[in-house]
C-alpha positions as CSV (number, residue, x, y, z in Angstrom):
1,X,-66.6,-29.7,-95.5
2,X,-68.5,-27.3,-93.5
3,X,-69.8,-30.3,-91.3
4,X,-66.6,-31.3,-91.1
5,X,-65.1,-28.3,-89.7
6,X,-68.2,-27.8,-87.3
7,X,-67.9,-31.3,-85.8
8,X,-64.1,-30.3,-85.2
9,X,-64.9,-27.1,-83.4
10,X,-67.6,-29.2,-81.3
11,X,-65.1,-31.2,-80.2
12,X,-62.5,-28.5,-79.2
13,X,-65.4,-27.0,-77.5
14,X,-66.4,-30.2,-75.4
15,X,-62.7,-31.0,-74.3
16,X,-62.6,-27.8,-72.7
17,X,-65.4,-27.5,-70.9
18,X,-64.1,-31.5,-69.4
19,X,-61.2,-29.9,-67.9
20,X,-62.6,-26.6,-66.9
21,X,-65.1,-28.9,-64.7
22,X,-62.0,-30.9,-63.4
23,X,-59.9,-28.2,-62.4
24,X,-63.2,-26.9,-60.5
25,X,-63.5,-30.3,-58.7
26,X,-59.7,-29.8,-57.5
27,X,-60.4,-26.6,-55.4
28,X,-58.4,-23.9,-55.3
29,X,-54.4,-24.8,-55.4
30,X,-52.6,-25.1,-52.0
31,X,-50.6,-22.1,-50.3
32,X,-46.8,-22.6,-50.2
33,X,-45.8,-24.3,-47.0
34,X,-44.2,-21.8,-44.1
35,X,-41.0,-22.5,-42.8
36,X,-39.7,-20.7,-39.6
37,X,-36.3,-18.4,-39.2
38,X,-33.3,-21.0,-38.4
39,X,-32.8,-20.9,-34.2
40,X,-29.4,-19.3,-34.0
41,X,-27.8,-21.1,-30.8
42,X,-25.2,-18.9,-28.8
43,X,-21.9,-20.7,-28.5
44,X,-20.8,-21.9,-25.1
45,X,-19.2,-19.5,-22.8
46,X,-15.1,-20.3,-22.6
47,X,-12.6,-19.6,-19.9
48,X,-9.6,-19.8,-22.5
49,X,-8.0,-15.9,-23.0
50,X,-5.9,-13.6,-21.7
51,X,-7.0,-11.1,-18.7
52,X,-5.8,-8.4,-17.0
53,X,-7.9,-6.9,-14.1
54,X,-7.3,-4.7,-10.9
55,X,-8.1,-5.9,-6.8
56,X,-8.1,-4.3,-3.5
57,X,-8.9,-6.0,0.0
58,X,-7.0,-6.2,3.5
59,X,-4.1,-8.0,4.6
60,X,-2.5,-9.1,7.8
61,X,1.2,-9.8,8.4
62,X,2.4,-12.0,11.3
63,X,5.2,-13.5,13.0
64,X,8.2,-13.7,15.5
65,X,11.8,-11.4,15.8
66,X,14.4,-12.7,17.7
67,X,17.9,-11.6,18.2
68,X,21.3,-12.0,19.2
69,X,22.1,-9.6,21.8
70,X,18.9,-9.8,23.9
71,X,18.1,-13.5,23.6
72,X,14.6,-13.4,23.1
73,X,11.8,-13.9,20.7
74,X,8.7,-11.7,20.4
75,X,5.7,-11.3,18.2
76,X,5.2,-9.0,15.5
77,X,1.3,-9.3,14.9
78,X,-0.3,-6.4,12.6
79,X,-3.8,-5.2,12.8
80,X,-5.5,-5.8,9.1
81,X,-4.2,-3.2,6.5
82,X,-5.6,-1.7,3.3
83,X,-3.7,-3.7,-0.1
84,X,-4.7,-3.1,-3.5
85,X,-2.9,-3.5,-7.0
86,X,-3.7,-5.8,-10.6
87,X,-2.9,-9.3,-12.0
88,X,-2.7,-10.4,-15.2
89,X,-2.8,-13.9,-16.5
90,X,-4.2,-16.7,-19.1
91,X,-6.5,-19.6,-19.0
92,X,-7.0,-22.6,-20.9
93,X,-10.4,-24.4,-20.4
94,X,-10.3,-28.2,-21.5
95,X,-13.3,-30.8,-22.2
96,X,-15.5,-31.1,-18.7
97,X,-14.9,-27.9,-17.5
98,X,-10.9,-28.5,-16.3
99,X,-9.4,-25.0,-16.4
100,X,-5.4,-24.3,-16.3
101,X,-3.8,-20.9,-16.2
102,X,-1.1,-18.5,-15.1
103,X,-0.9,-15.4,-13.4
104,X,1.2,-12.8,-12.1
105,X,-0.1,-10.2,-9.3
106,X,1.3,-7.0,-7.3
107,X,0.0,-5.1,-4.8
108,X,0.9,-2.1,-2.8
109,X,0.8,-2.4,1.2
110,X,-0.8,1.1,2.3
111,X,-0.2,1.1,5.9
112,X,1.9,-2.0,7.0
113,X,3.2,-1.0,10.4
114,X,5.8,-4.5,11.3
115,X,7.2,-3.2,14.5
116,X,8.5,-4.7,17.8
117,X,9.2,-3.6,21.4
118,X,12.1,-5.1,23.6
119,X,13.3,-4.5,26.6
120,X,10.0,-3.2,28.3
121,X,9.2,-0.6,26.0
122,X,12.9,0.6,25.8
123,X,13.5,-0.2,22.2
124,X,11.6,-0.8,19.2
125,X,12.7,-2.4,15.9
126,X,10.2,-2.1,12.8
127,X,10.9,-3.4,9.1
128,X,7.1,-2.6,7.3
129,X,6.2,-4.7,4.2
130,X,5.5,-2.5,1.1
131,X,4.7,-4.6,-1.6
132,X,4.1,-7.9,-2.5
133,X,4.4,-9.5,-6.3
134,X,3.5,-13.4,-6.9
135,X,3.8,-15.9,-9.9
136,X,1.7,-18.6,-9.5
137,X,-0.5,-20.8,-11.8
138,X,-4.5,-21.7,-11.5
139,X,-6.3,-24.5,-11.7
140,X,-9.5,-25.0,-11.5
141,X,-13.1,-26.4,-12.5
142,X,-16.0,-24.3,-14.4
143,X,-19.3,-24.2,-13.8
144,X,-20.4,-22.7,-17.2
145,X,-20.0,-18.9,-16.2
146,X,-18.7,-19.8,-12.7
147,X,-14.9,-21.0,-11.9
148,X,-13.7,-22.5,-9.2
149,X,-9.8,-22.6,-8.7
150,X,-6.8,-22.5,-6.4
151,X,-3.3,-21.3,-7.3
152,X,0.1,-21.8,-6.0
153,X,3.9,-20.3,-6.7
154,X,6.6,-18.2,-5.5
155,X,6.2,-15.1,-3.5
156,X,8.4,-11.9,-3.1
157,X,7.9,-9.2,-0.2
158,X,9.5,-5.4,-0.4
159,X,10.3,-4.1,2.7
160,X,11.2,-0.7,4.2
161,X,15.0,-0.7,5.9
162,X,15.2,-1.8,9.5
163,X,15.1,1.0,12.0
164,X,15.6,0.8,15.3
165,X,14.4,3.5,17.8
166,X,14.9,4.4,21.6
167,X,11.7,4.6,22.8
168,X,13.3,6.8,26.1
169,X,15.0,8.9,24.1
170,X,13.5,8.8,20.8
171,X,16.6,8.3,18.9
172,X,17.1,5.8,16.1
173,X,18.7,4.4,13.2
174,X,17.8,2.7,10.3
175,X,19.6,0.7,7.6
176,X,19.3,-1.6,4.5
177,X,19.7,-5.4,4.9
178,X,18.6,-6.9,1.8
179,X,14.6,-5.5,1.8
180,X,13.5,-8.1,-0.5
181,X,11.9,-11.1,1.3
182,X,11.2,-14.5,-0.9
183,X,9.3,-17.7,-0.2
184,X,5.6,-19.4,-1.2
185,X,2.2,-18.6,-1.9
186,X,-0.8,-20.8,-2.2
187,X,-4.6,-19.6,-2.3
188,X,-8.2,-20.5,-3.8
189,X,-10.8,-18.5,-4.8
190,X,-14.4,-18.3,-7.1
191,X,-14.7,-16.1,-10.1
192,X,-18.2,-14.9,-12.1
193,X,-18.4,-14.0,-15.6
194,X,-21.1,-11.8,-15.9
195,X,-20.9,-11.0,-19.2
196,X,-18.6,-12.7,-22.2
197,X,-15.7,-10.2,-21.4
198,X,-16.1,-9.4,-17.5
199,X,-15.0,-11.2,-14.9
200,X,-15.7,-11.1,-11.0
201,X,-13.2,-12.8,-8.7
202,X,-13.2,-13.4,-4.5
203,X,-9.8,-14.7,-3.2
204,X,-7.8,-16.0,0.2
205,X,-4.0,-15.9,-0.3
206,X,-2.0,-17.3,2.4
207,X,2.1,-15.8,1.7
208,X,5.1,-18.0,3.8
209,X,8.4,-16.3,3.7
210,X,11.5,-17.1,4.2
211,X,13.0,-16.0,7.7
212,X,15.2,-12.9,7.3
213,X,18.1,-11.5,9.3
214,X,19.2,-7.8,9.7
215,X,22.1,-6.6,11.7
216,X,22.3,-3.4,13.5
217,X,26.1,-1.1,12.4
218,X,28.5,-1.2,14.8
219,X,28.5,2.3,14.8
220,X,24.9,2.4,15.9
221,X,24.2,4.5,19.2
222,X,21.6,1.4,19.9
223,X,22.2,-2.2,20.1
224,X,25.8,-2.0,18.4
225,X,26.3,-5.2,16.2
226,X,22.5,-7.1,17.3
227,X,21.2,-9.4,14.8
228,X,17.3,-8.8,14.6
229,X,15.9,-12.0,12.3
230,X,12.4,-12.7,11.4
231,X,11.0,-16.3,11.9
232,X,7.6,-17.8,10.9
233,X,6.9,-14.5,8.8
234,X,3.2,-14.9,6.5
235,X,0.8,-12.8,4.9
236,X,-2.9,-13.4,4.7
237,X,-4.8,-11.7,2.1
238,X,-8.4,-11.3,1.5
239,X,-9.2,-9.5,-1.9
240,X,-11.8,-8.9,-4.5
241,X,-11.4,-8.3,-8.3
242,X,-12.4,-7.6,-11.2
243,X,-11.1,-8.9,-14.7
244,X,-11.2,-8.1,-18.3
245,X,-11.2,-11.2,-20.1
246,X,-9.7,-11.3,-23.9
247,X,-11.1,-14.9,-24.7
248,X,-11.4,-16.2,-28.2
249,X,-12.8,-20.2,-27.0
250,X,-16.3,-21.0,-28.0
């Protein structure tokens, strides 16, 4: 019995040892593979959103004044003026870059100075331009952060009333004749996103209006009953701006 029991221990003994040495031969077990941090990819920058933003540049008004009385036609040329207000609009950027949008704009005029002399340098008529407002929509093709676009719509010009003035003796008169002028608008421009949110814009607007006529009272001490009317009348603009853009694409 006790050899019995000896041999069996011998045995335990011996398979041991067997796999001890074979677990040696194996080396020491292999280090868990690394595997590197997922690359988070930024989504594509996207034109679609809402903005509102402000602009400022200069402006020149041009065009002709005729009239009734006198018979003739002169120019009314202005030197470039100071114009600055906002816009506010929406795009909507399609596969391939294709960008459509609206927008509506106003600016303020701040020294518009419309006049013209007859007769010599008898009499002067003026009629300045004060603000301008435009609805047009954009269209346009995007560059990743860069968009190129023109626009086109309807135009509306405020004016100051008519006066009329006496050069020789410095009287004058001045009276309301509808001061709101209509007519066109059509421009182009490029625009920079700089960041996701901000946006940085150089325009041209070119602004054809409608011709308008104003007609001197009766009562008038100069040029009694005269019909003054404006022919060939644009605006030019040049303007920089600046948007905040609310967009929600990737």
């Amino acid at each position: 019995m006790q050899k019995l029991f000896r041999s069996a221990a011998l045995s335990a003994l011996l398979v041991g040892l067997s796999a001890g040495a074979q677990a040696a031969d194996l080396g020491p077990a292999p280090a868990p593979l690394y595997k590197a941090p997922p690359v988070i990819v930024p989504p594509p920058f996207s034109w679609t959103g809402f903005y509102i933003g402000g602009n400022a540049g200069a402006g020149w008004n041009n065009g002709a004044v005729s009239d009734t009385l006198l018979g003739g036609t002169w120019s009314a040329n202005d030197n470039a003026t100071f114009v600055g207000g906002g816009q506010v609009g929406a795009n909507y950027e399609f596969g391939g870059g294709f960008v459509v949008g609206v927008e509506g704009d106003f600016d303020w005029f701040a020294n518009n100075n419309n006049s013209v002399t007859v007769l010599g340098t008898t009499v002067q008529g003026s009629n300045d331009g004060r603000w301008l407002t435009t609805l047009t929509g954009r269209f346009g093709y995007a560059v990743d952060r860069v968009l190129f676009y023109g626009k086109g719509g309807a135009a509306w010009v405020g004016s100051n009333n008519l006066t009329v003035t006496n050069l020789a003796t410095g009287s004058s008169v001045s009276f309301s004749n509808n001061n709101t002028n209509t007519g066109w608008t059509a421009g182009a421009g490029i625009e920079w996103a700089f960041t996701n949110n901000w946006t940085a814009r150089l325009e041209y607007d070119y602004v054809g209006l409608d011709n308008a006529s104003f007609t001197v009272p009766v009562t008038s001490p100069i040029l009694a009953g005269d019909v003054f009317t404006t022919n060939n009348r644009n605006i030019q603009l040049v303007t920089v701006g600046i948007n905040y853009l609310f967009n929600w694409g990737p």
